[in-house]
C-alpha positions in Angstrom: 0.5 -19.5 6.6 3.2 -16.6 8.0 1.8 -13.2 8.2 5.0 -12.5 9.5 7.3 -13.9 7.1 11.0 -14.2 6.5 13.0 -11.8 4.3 15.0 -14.2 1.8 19.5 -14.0 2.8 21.6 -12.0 0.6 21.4 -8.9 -1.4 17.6 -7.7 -2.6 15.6 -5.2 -4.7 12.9 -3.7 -2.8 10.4 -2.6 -5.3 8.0 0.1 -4.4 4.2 0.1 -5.3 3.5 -0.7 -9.1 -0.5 -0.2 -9.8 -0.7 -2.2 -12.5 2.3 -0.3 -14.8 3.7 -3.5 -16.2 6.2 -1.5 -18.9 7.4 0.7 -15.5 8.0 -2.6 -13.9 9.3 -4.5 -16.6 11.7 -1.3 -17.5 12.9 -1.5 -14.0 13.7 -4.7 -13.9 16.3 -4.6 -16.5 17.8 -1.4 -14.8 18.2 -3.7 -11.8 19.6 -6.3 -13.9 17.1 -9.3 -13.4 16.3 -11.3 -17.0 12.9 -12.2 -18.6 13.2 -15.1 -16.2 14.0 -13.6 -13.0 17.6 -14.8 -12.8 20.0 -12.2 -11.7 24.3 -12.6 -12.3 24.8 -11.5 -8.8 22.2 -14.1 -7.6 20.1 -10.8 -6.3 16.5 -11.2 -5.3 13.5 -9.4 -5.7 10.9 -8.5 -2.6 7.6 -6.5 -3.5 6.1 -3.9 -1.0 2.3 -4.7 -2.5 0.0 -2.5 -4.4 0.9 -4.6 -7.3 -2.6 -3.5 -8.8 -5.0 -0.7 -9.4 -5.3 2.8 -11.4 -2.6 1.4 -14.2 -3.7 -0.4 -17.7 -2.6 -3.9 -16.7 -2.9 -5.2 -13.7 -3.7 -9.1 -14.3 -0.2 -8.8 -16.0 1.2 -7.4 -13.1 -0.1 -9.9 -10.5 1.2 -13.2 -13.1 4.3 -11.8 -13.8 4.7 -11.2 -9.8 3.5 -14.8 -9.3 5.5 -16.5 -11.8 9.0 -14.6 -10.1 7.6 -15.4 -6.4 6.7 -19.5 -7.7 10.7 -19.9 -9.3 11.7 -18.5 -5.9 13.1 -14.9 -7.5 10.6 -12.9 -5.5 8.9 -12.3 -2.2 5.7 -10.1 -2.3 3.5 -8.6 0.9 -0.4 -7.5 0.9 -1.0 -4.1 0.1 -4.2 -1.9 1.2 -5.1 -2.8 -2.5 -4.7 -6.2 -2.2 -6.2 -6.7 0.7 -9.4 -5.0 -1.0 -9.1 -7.7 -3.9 -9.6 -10.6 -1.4 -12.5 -8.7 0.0 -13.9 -8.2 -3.3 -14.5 -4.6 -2.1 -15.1 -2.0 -4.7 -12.6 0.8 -4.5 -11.8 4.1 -6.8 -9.7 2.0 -9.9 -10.4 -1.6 -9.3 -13.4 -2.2 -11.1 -11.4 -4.4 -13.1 -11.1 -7.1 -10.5 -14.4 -6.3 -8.5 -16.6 -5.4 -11.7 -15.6 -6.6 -14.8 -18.7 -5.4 -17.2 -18.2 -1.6 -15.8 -16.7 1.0 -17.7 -13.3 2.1 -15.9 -11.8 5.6 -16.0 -9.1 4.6 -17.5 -8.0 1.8 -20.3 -6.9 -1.2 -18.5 -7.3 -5.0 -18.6 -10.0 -6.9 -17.1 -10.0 -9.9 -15.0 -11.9 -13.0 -15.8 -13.5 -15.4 -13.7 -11.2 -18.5 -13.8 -8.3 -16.0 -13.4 -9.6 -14.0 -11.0 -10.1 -17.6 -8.4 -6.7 -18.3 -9.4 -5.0 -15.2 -8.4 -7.1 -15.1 -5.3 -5.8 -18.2 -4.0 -2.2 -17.2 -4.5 -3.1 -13.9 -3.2 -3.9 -15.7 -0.1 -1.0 -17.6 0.2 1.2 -13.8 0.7 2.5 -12.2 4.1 1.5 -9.2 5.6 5.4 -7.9 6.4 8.9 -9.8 6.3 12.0 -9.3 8.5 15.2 -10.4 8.8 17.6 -9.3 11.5 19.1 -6.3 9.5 16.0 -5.4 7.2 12.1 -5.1 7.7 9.5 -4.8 4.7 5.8 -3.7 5.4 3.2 -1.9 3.0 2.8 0.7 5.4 3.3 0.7 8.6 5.6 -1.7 11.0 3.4 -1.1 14.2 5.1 -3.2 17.1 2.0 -4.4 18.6 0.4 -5.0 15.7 3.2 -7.3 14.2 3.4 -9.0 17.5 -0.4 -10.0 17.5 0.1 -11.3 13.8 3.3 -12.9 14.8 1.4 -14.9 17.2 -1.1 -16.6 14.7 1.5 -17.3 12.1 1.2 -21.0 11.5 -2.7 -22.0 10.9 -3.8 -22.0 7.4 -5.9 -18.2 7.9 -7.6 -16.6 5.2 -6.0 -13.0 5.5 -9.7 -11.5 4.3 -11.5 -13.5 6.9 -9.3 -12.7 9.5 -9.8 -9.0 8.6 -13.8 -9.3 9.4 -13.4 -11.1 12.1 -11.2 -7.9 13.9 -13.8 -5.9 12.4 -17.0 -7.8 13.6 -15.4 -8.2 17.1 -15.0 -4.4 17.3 -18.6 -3.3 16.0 -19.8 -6.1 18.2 -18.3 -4.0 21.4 -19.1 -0.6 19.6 -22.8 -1.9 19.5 -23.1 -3.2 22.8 -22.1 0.5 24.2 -25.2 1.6 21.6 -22.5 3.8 20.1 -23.4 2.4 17.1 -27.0 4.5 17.8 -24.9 7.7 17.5 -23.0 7.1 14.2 -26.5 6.4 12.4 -27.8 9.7 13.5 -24.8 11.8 12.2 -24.7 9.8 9.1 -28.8 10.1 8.8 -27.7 14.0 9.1 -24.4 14.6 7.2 -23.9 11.2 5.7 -24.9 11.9 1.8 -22.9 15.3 2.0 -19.5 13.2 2.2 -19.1 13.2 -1.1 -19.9 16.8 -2.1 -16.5 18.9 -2.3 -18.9 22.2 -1.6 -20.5 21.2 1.4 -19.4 23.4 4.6 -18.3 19.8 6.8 -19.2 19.9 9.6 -17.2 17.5 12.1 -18.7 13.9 13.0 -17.2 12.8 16.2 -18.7 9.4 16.3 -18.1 8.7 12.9 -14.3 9.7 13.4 -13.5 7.3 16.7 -15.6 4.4 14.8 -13.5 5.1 11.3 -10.5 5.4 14.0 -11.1 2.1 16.3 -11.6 0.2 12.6 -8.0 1.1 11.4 -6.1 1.1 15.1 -8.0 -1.7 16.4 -7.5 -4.3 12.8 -3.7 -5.6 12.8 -4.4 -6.2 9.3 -5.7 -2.3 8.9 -2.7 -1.2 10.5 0.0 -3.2 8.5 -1.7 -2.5 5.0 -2.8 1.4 5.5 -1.2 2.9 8.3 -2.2 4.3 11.9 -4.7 7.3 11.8 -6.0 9.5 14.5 -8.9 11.5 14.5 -8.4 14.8 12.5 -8.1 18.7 14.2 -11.0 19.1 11.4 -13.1 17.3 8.4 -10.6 17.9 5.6 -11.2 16.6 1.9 -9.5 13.9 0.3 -9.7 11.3 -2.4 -13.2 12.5 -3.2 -14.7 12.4 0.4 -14.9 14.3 3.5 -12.2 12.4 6.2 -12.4 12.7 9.8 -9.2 10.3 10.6 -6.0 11.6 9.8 -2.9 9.1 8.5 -0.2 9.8 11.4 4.0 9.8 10.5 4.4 7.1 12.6 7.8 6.7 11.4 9.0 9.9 13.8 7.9 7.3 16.7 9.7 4.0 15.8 12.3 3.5 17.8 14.2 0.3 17.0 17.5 -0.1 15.3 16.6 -2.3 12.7 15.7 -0.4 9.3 12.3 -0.1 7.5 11.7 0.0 3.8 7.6 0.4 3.1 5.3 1.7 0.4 1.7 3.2 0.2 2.5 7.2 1.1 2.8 8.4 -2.6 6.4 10.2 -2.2 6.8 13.5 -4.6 9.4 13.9 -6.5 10.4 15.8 -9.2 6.8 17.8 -10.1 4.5 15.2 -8.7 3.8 17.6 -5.9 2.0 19.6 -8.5 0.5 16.4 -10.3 -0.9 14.9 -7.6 -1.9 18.3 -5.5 -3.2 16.3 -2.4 -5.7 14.4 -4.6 -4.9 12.0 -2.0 -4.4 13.8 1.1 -1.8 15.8 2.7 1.7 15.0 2.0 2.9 13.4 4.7 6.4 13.3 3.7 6.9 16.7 2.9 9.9 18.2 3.5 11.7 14.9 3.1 14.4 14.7 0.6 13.3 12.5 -2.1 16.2 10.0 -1.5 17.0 10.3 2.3 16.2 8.0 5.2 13.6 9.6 7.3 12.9 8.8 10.6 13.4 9.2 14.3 16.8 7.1 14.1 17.0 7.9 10.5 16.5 4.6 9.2 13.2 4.5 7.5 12.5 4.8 4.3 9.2 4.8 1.7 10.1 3.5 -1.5 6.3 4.8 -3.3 7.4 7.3 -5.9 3.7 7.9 -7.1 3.6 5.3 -10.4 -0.2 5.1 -9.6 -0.6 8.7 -10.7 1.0 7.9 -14.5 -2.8 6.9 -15.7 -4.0 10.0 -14.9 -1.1 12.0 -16.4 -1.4 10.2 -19.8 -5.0 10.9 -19.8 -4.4 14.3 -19.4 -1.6 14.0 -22.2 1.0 15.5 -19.6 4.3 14.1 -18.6 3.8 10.9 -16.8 7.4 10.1 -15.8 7.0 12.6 -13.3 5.8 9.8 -11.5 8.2 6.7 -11.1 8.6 3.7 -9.9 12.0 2.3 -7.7 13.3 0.0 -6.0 15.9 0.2 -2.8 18.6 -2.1 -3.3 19.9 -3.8 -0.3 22.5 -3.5 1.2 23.9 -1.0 -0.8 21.5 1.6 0.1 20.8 2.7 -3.5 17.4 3.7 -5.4 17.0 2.9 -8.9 14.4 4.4 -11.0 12.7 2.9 -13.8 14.1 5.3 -16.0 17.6 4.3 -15.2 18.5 7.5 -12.6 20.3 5.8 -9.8 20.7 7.6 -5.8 23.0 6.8 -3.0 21.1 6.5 0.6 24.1 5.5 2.1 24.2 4.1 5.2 20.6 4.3 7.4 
C-alpha cells in the first residue's frame, strides 16, 4: 500500500476532522455542492484529513458514508490519531463504541458490530498516512520531513499500518530496555503513577517518563504524522484528564518548504469555542491565529479542525453547539466553507 499517497488532479475540498457528526458532514457537503452520490457539477473532489470518528453520535455512519465516496472515486481520506487507535483496538476517551460495544458511553452514539467492525477495519487499512501533489500536501497533523521520507520509502509492500506502528514502538522500548532505562520509569510510576489522573495532586515532574512518552511519539513515523511532534514540557501541566509531561510543539513556525500544508487534529477556536473547550484538551496552540489565515513560517499552512468534536459535549450541556464547526478548504481557491454555509477567503498562501 502507499503511506505516502497521491493527491487526486484538479480542484478539491479539504474537509477538516468530523468525529462522528454525520448531519455536520452531510450539511457541508451540500454547502460545497457535492450530491447524495458524491458527484459534483464542477467535477470537484473531496480529500478527508482523518478523525472521521469519535465523541459524535454516529460514527459507523461516518466511516460508510466516507467509504462509499472514497470506493466511486469522489474521495481520498488519511489516518487520523483516532483512526489509527481503531486499528489498534486501543481504548481511548469516546470510542468505546468501536473498542467496547456493551459499555455505556458518555454520550448517545451508535455502536459498531462485529461483522461491520472487520469490514471497516480492512478498508481502514487500505488508507494513507498523508498525500501530496506538487502544489498541495494533506497530513492529519504533522508533515515532518524525515518522517514522511522514512514512510516514503516503505510505500509499496502490502503493510498493516497498526503493525508497523508496534514494531517502531517495540524496536524503541527494545533499546530503552537494553540501557535499563526502562528500570527508572517503573520506579516513578510505582511512586507518582496512580496520581496521574487526580486533577488535585501537586505533580511533581517525571523525567524518565517524559523522554520515554517523548522517544515514543518523535521516534514512531506513524506517531509523528497522526499526532504531532512533542517535546518534553518546562513543567507537568493537566490536560485531557491526566497529568502530561510531553508538550505538542508548533512545528508549523519550522517548516520551511514552499509547497502548502492543509492538516487537522489542533482543535482551532473560533467564534466562543475558546470558552467551550477552555483547554480541556491542552493549551491552544494556535492562539493568536486568525481563524481564517494561513499560519506559518512562509505563511502557507493551514489547520482546517474547527473543534466539531466538542458539539457532543455542548448539546449535552444544552448550550450552543454550532460554536463548534466543521469546514473544509477548497483548493485552489483558498476559501473555507462552513457547515453552516459562512464562506472565508484565505487568498493566496
Amino acid at each position: 500500500m502507499q503511506l505516502i499517497g497521491t493527491l487526486f488532479d484538479g480542484p478539491l475540498d479539504i474537509v477538516g476532522d468530523i468525529h462522528g457528526e454525520i448531519d455536520a458532514l452531510n450539511a457541508l457537503l451540500a454547502h460545497l455542492g457535492y450530491d447524495e452520490r458524491g458527484d459534483h457539477p464542477d467535477g470537484r473532489r473531496l480529500v478527508f484529513v482523518g478523525d472521521l470518528v469519535d465523541r459524535g453520535p454516529d460514527s459507523p455512519a461516518v466511516l460508510n458514508q466516507v467509504r462509499a465516496l472514497v470506493e466511486a472515486g469522489h474521495a481520498q481520506c488519511i489516518i487520523g490519531n483516532h483512526e489509527l487507535n481503531l486499528l489498534r483496538d486501543d481504548e481511548k476517551h469516546g470510542n468505546s463504541w468501536w473498542t467496547a460495544p456493551d459499555k455505556e458511553t458518555e454520550h448517545p452514539m451508535q455502536k459498531i458490530t462485529r461483522s461491520a467492525k472487520a469490514e471497516l477495519t480492512r478498508w481502514l487499512e487500505t488508507l494513507p498516512l498523508a498525500l501530496e501533489r506538487e502544489d498541495l500536501r494533506v497530513v492529519h497533523a504533522c508533515w515532518n520531513d524525515a518522517s514522511v521520507e522514512l514512510l516514503r520509502e516503505l510505500n509499496g509492500p502490502d503493510w498493516h499500518i497498526a503493525d508497523l506502528y508496534a514494531d517502531y514502538q517495540r524496536e524503541l522500548y527494545e533499546k530503552m530496555a537494553e540501557l535499563r532505562f526502562m528500570n527508572q520509569v517503573k520506579k516513578e510510576w510505582a511512586q507518582f503513577g496512580p496520581r496521574l489522573a487526580d486533577p488535585d495532586w501537586d505533580a511533581q515532574f517525571m523525567p524518565f517518563k517524559a523522554e520515554l512518552d517523548r522517544r515514543s511519539q518523535m521516534d514512531n513515523p506513524i506517531s509523528v504524522l497522526t499526532s504531532g511532534e512533542e517535546e518534553t514540557a518546562d513543567a507537568p501541566f493537566w490536560a485531557g484528564g491526566r497529568w502530561r509531561m510531553v508538550s505538542r510543539v508548533k512545528w508549523w513556525e519550522r517548516y520551511d518548504a514552499d509547497i502548502p500544508v492543509v492538516f487537522g487534529h489542533y482543535w482551532r477556536r473560533f467564534k466562543d469555542a475558546s470558552i467551550v473547550l477552555s483547554d480541556k484538551y491542552g493549551p491552544d496552540l494556535i492562539e493568536g491565529v486568525e481563524p481564517h489565515h494561513w499560519m506559518g513560517k512562509r505563511n502557507n499552512v493551514y489547520c482546517v479542525d474547527f473543534s466539531v468534536g466538542a458539539r457532543a459535549g455542548q448539546r449535552a450541556a444544552n448550550e450552543d453547539e454550532l460554536v463548534c464547526s466543521l469546514a473544509a478548504v477548497r483548493w485552489p481557491e483558498a476559501e473555507v466553507v462552513h457547515d453552516d454555509g459562512r464562506r472565508f477567503s484565505l487568498e493566496a498562501p
